[in-house]
N, C-alpha and C positions, 0 to 999 in steps of 0.2 A: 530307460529311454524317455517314459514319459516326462519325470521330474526332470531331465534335461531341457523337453519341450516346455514343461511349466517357467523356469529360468529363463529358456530364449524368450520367451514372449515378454514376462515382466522387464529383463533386460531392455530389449525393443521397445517396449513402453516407455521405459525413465530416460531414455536417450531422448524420444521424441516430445518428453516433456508431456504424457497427459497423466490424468489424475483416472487412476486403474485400478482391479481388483482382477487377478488371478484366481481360479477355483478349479478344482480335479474335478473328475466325471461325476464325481455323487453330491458337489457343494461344498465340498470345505473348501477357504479360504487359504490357501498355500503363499499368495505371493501380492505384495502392496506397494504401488508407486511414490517414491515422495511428494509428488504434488497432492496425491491423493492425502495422504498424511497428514500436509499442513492441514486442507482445506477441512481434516476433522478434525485438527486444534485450529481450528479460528485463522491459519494464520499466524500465531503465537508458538506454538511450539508440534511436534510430531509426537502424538503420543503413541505407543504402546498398543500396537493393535493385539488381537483373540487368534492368531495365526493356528493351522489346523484346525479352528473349531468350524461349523456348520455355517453358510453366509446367513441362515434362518437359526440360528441355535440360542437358546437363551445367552449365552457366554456376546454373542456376537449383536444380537438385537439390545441387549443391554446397555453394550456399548456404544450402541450408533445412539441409542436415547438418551445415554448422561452427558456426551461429547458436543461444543456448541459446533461441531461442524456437521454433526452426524443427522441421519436420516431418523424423522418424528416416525414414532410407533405407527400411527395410522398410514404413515404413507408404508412402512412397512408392509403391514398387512394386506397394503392394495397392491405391491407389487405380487407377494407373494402370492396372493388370489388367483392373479394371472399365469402366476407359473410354475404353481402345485400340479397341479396334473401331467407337466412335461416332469416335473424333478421325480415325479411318481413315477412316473415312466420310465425315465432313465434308472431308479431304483429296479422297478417292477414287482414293487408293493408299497400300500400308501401307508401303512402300519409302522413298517419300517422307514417311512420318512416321518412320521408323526413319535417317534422314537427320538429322531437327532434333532426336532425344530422346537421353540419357545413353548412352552404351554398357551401364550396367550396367542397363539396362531393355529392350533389345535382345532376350535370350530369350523376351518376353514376348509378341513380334510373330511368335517362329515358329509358322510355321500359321494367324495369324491370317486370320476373314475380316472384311470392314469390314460394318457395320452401321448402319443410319440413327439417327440420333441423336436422342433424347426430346427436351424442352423444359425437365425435371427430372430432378436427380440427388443423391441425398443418402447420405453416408457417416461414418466415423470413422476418425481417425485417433490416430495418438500422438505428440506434441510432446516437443522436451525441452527440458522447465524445472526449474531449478534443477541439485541432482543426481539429477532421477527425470524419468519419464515422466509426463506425465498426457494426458488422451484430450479430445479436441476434435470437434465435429460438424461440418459442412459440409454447404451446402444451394448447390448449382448452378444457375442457370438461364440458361435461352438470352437475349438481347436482339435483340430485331428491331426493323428500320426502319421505317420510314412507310409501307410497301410490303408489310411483311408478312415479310420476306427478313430469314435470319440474319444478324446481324450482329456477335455475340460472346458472350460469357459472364460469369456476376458468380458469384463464388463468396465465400458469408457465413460466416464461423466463430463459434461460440459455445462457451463449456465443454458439457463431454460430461455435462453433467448437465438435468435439465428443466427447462422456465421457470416452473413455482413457485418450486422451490427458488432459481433466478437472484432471482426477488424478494424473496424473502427476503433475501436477501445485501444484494439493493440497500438495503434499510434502512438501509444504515450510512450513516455519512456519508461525502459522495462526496469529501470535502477530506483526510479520513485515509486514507482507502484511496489515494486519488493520491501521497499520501505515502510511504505505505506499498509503493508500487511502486519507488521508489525505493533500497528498501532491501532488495532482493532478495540484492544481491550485498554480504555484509558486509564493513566497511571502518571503521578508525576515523575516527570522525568527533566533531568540535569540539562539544558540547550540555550545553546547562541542563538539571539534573537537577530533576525536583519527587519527593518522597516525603511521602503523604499517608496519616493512619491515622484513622479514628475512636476519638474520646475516649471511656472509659466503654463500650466495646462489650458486655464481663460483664455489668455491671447491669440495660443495657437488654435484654438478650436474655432476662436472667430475668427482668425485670419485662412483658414483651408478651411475646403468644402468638404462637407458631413462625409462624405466619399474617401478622405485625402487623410482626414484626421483618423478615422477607424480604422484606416490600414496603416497610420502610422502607430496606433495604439495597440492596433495584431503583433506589428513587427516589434513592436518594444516587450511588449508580454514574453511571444516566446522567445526573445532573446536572453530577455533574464532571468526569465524559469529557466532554462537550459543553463543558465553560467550558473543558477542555484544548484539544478541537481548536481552538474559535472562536478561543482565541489566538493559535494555529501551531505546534501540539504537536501530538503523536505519541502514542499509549497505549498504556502497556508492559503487564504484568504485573497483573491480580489476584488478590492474594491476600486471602482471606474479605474484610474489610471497607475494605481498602488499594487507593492508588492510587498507580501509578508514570504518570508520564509526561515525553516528553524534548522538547526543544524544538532542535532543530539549529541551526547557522547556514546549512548551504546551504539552509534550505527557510525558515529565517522571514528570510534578507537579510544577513544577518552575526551579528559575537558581539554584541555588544553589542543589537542588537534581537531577540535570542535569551532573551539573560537576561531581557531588560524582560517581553515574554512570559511567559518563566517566572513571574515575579513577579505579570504584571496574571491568570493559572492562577488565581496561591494566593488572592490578593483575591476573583477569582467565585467560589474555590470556600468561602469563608468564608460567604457569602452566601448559596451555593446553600444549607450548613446551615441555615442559619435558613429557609429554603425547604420545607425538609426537614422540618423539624421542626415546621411549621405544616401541613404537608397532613399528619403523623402524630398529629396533636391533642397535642403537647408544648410545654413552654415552649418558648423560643429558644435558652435558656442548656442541655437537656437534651442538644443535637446538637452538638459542637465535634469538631475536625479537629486533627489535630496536623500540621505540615507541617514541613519540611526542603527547602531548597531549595540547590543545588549545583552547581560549574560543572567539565565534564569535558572536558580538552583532549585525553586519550586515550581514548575511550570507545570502544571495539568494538563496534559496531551492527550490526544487522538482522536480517532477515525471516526468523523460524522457521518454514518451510512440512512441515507432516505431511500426512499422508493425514487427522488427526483437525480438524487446527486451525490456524492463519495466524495469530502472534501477532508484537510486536518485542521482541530479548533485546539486551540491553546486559549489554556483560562489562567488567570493569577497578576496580583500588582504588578509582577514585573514584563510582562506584555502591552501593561500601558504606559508602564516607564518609557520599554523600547519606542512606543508611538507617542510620546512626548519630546522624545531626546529625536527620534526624525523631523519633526514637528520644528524645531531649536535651528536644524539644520538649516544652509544658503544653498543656493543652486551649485549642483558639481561640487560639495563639500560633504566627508565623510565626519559623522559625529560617534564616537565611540565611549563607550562605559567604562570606570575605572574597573568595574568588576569583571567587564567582560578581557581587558589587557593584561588583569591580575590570572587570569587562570591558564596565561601561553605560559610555557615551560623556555627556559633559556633559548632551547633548542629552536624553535619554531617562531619566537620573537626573530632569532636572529635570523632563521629562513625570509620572514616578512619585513625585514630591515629594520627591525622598530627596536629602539633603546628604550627599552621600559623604566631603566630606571632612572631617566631622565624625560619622564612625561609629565604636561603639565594639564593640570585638571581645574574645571573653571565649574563650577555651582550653575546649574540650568539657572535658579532662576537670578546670576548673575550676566548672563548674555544677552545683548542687546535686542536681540530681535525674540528672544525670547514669548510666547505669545499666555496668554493669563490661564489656559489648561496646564502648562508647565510650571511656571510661578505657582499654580495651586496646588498641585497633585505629586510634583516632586521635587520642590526647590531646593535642596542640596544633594543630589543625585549629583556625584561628579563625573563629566565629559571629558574629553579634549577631541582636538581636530589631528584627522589622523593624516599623515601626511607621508603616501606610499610612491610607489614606481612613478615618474613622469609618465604623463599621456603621449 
């Protein structure tokens, strides 16, 4: 009956999506959430947790200190300072819990005396992710049986911050950010580059008041981050009225249904302008995008985590290719890589209506308006204009 109760709980955890740990009346660790999981691989993968062994046992403190998601020794040893004397108690000898716990926790039981144990407990710890620390909450409580009678513990972690500010966060969309977990630990990786500028930025900013401009540069943002994620992209970098964003193969299925993506990005986000430009009371023609779109076989990705901001950085030539071949681009004109049309698969060309093999490709720095960062930095990088769905 108990291990039913241990099961219904962990169960009810993973439904509602928190990041848990299950433990029986003496401490071992019986049952583990997959949020929890991740957030002891980084993010990156779910490793292998010490199931059965003690939450304080060398098998299990070992683990949370080689793991980058897991709890620093020292905070260890401050939680369990706090709640030796209850786990004593629920023993009813401190010997024998100095028996199942780490040797290097062992000082913390001299002297102790055992003490009956609340029903709540709640603390802070400090985790390591990435290459720093950040601080985590924990909220304890006891599980009792149909009788009334202990029966074990569920300990809940949340970031060390309060649940406004968590809400806030949650705004985002929950498809990037899953993305984005994956990209903790940087690695190159295979992705369709987009580079997206607004056309005419000068003009309009003097012609509308500081007021008019900012919310038409809100509205443009999130409109094509959102046509970014909704395709299976990632969002890089803004800068003033620019958009980067990358399209991987491991997270949208391969290269080829990487690039397609890429490509169905620049189509919404053509769209979203003329969106844009009708809630800012302007023609249609007033709002154009210049875009650049690029295929990078060596791109150096991932997750810039600061104390200020959680953004993704891509490093490698071929991200400034992509921002050269945008750069090439004319207002409302898509500029596309031979590399990046070389990796659709028949299939997915023909989904996006495009004869590849009747594309023509023109040498950046044979293009007219071409500007002297392209001439210098990639001048036979072959483009052409891509030419999708009418508007």
């Amino acid at each position: 009956m108990v291990d039913d109760l241990h099961g219904e709980a962990r169960e009810a955890l993973q439904n509602a999506g928190l990041a848990a740990v299950v433990a029986d009346r003496r401490g071992s660790v019986v049952g583990v959430t997959d949020d929890l999981l991740l957030i002891l691989g980084a993010g990156v993968e779910r490793p292998e947790v010490p199931l059965g062994a003690h939450l304080f046992s060398e098998a299990w403190v070992s683990f949370q200190e080689r793991t980058p998601g897991g709890t620093t020794l020292s905070s260890q040893r401050e939680v369990f300072a706090a709640l030796a004397p209850a786990l004593a108690g629920e023993l009813g000898d401190v010997e024998e819990l100095r028996g199942m716990v780490d040797g290097r926790l062992h000082d913390l039981l001299d002297g102790l005396e055992p003490t009956t144990a609340g029903d709540f407990w709640s603390g802070r710890v400090d985790v390591n992710f990435g290459d720093r620390t950040t601080p985590i909450d924990l909220f304890t409580f006891r599980l009792r049986d149909p009788q009334g009678q202990s029966a074990g513990w569920v300990t809940i972690t949340k970031p060390g911050i309060g649940g406004a500010v968590i809400a806030m966060l949650a705004t985002g969309d929950a498809q990037l950010l899953e993305r984005m977990l994956r990209l903790l630990q940087p690695a190159r990786r295979p992705t369709a580059i987009l580079f997206a500028d607004l056309a005419s930025s000068t003009a309009l900013s003097h012609s509308l008041s500081s007021r008019d401009y900012f919310a038409l540069i809100r509205r443009l943002a999130w409109r094509t981050d959102r046509s970014a994620v909704q395709t299976g992209g990632i969002i890089g970098k803004h800068v003033g009225d620019g958009i980067t964003a990358f399209f991987l193969a491991e997270t949208c299925g391969s290269e080829s249904e990487a690039a397609r993506a890429c490509i169905e990005a620049a189509q919404a986000m053509r769209l979203d302008a003329q969106e844009v430009a009708s809630r800012s009371g302007l023609a249609h023609d007033a709002i154009a995008l210049r875009i650049g779109l690029h295929w990078g076989a060596m791109v150096y990705i991932g997750r810039l985590l600061t104390s200020g901001r959680t953004e993704v950085t891509a490093l490698g030539d071929e991200v400034n290719e992509a921002a050269r071949i945008e750069a090439c681009a004319t207002a409302d004109r898509i500029l596309v890589s031979k590399h990046l049309i070389e990796r659709l698969e028949p299939s997915d060309a023909t989904r996006l209506g495009i004869d590849a093999r009747h594309m023509h490709y023109t040498p950046l720095a044979e293009l007219p308006n071409a500007p002297e960062k392209a001439r210098r930095d990639a001048p036979k990088l072959a483009v052409a204009e891509l030419q999708l769905l009418p508007h």
